[in-house]
C-alpha positions as CSV (number, residue, x, y, z in Angstrom):
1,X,-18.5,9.4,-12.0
2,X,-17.7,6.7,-9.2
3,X,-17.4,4.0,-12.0
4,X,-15.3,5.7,-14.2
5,X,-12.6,6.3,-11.3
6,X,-13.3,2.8,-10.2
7,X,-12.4,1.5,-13.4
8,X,-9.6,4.2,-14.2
9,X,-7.8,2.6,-10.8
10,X,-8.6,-1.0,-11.8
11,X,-7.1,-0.6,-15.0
12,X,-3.4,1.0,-13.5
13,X,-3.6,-1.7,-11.2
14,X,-4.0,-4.5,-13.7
15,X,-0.9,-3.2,-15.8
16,X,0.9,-3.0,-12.8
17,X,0.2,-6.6,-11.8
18,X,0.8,-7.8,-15.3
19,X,4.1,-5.7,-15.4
20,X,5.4,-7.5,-12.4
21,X,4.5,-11.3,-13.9
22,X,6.1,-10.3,-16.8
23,X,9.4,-8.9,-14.5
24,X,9.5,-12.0,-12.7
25,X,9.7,-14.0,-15.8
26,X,12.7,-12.6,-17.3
27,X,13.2,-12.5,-20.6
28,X,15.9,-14.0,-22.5
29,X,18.4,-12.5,-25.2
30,X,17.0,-13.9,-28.7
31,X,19.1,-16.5,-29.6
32,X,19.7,-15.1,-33.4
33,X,21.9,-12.5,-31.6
34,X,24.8,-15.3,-31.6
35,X,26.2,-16.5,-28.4
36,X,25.7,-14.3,-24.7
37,X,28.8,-12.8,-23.7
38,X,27.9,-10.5,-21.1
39,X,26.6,-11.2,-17.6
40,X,24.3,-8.0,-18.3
41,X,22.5,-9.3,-21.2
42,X,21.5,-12.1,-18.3
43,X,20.1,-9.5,-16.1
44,X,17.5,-7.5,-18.8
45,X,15.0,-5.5,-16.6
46,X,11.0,-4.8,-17.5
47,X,9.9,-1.4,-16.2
48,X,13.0,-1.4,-13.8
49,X,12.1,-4.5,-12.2
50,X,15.4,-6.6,-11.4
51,X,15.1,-10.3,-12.3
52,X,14.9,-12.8,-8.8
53,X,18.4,-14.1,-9.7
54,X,19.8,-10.5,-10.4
55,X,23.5,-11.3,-9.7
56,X,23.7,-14.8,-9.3
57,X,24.3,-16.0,-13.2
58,X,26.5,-16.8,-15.1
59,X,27.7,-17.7,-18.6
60,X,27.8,-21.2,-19.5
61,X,28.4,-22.0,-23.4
62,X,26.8,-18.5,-24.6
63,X,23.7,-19.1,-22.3
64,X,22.6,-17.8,-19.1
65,X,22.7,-20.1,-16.0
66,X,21.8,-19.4,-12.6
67,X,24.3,-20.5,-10.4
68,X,24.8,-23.1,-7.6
69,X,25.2,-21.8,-4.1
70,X,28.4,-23.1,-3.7
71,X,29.9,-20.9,-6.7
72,X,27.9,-17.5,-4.8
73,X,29.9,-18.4,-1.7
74,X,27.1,-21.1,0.7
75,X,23.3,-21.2,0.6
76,X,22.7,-18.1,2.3
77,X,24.5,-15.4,0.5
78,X,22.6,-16.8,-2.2
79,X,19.5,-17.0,-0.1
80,X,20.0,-13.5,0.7
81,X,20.4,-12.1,-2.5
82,X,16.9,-13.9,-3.9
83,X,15.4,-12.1,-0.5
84,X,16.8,-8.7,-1.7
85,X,15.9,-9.0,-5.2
86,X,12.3,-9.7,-4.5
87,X,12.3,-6.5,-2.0
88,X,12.9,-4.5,-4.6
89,X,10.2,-5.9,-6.8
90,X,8.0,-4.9,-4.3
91,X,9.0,-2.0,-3.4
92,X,9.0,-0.9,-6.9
93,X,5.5,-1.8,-6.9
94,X,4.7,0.7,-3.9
95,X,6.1,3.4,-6.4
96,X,4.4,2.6,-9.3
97,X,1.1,2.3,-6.8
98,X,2.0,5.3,-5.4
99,X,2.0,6.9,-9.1
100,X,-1.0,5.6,-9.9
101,X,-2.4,7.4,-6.9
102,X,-0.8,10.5,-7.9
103,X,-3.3,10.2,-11.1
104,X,-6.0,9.1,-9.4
105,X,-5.5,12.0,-7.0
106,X,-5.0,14.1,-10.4
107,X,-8.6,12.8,-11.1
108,X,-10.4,13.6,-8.1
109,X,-9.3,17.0,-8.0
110,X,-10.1,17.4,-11.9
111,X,-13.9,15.9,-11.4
112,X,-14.1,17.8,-8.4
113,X,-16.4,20.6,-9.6
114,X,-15.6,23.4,-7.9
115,X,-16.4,21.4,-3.9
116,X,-13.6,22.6,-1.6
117,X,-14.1,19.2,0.3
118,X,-13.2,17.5,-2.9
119,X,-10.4,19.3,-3.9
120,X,-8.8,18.9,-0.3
121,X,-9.3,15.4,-0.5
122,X,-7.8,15.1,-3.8
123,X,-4.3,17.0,-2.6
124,X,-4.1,14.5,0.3
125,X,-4.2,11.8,-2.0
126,X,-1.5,13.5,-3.9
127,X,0.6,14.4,-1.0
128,X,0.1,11.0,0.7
129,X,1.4,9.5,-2.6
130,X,4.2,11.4,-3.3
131,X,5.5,11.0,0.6
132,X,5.4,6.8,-0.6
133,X,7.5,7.5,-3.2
134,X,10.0,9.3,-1.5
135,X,10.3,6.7,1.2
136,X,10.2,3.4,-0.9
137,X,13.2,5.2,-3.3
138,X,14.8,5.9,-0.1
139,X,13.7,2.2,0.9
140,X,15.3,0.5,-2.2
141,X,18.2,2.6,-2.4
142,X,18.8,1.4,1.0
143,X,18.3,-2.1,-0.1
144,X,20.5,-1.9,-3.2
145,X,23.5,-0.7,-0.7
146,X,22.7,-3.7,1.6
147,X,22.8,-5.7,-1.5
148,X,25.9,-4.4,-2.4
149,X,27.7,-4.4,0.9
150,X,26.5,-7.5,3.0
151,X,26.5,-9.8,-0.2
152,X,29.5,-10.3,-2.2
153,X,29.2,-9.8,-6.3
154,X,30.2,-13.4,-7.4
């Protein structure tokens, strides 16, 4: 039983990390769709993961350029936004981790057989998990209104 949860956690934790490579390497619009004329079609998200240059592009002959800090308003506004964007990746990654645990938690109290012990253990792990995700929504709400008030949208 301890190698099937180990593995069950392994696993959620492996898509996770994929998910995240695959958020940080932003996709592009396909090219067959004609020429980009939105700033939004710059920005696509994977599993609500912003891009690291989330509102610094913009549209240069139909394709997506990240711009220079002098056109975002000096080095550390555009500094600043980078650091923003990659605390919300992470902290997006505390609430898919803490879902996972909520699962895994879901688990426990599933191959618990009965064992008081083991059910208690399994709805702290539950509990625990779903107090992370309240306070990293709370956590990256807070930074997407920091975002939004200390930097200005170029």
């Amino acid at each position: 039983m301890k190698k099937i949860k180990t593995l069950v956690l392994s696993f959620g934790l492996g898509v996770m990390a994929l998910g995240g490579i695959l958020a940080v390497s932003a996709p592009q619009p396909a090219a067959a769709a004609g020429p980009i004329t939105s700033v939004d079609q710059c920005s696509v998200r994977f599993l609500t993961f912003p891009t690291w240059f989330n509102g610094l592009v913009e549209i240069e002959n139909g394709k997506c350029i990240v711009m220079s800090p002098d056109k975002v308003g000096g080095l550390s506004p555009f500094i600043w936004r980078i650091v923003l964007n990659v605390i919300e990746i992470a902290l997006q990654l505390v609430v898919y981790a803490a879902a996972v645990f909520i699962l895994y938690g879901g688990f426990q109290f599933l191959t618990s057989q009965g064992s008081p012990d083991e059910a208690a253990k399994a709805r702290q792990t539950i509990i625990n998990a779903a107090i992370g995700i309240v306070i990293s929504v709370g956590a990256i709400a807070a930074v997407n209104l920091l975002s939004g008030i200390l930097i200005v949208n170029p």
